[in-house]
VEXBADO-766311 format. One record per residue (C-alpha): y, x, z negated. Coordinates in steps of 0.02 Angstrom, whole numbers, padded with zeros to 5 digits, always signed. Each point is the difference from the previous one (the first is absolute). Layout:
VEXBADO-766311
YXZ;...
end
This chain:
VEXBADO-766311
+06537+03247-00210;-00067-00035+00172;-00070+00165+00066;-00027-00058+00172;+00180-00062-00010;+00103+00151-00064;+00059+00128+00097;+00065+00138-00080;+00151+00139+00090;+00097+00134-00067;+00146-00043-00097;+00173+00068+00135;+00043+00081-00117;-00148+00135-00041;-00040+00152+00083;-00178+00029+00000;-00102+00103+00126;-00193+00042-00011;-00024+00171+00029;-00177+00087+00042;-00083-00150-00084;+00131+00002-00154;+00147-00132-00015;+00162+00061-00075;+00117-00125-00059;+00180+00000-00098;+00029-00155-00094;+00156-00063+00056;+00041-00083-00205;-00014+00177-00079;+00013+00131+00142;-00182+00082-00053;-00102+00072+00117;-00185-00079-00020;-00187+00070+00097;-00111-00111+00013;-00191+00039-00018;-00125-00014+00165;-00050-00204-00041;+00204-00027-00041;+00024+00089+00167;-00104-00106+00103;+00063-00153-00061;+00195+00046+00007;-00069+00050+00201;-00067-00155+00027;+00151-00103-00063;+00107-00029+00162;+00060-00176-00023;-00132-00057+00135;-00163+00017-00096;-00059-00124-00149;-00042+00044-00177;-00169-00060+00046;-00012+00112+00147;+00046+00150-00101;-00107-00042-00138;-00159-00016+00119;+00058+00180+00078;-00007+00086-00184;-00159-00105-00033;-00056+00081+00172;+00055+00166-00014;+00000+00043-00166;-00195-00095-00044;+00057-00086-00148;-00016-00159-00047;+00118-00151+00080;+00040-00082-00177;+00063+00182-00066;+00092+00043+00143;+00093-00155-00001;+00050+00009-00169;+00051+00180+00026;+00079-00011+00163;+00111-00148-00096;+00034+00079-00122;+00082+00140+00075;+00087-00096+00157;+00065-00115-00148;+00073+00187-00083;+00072+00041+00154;+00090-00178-00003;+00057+00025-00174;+00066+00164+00062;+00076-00060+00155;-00095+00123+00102;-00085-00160+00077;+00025-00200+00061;-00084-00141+00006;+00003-00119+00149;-00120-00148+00013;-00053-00077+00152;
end
């Protein structure tokens, strides 16, 4: 996967809202109701259609002081969850 080249956007059909630094989301495939923890939060934030896996990677790299291989595996593999659970797409440009 091209992480320059995918853009990732909520899914129309999730409701998700970060609140006081905390996202809440309900999976639309099973109705449940998830929070997501502060790094979870920040990437769900940053995920607006507009802004690259890369660029979000380099902002939890950034922000968060950890290093870029880990956060790219992590921030992966949970955008690639929120696919699976159709709280997310992917769009590549």
């Amino acid at each position: 996967m091209n992480l320059a080249k995918t853009y990732p956007e909520p899914h129309p059909q999730t409701a998700g809202r970060v609140i006081d630094g905390e996202a809440v989301l309900i999976l639309s495939d099973s109705a449940e109701v998830n929070v997501l923890n502060a790094v979870g939060s920040r990437i769900f934030e940053l995920i607006d259609g507009e802004t690259s896996l890369e660029q979000i990677v380099e902002t939890i790299v950034q922000e968060y002081n950890v290093d870029r291989a880990d956060a790219e595996s992590d921030t992966l593999a949970f955008v690639k969850e929120l696919v699976n659970h159709q709280v997310l797409t992917l769009n590549e440009m």
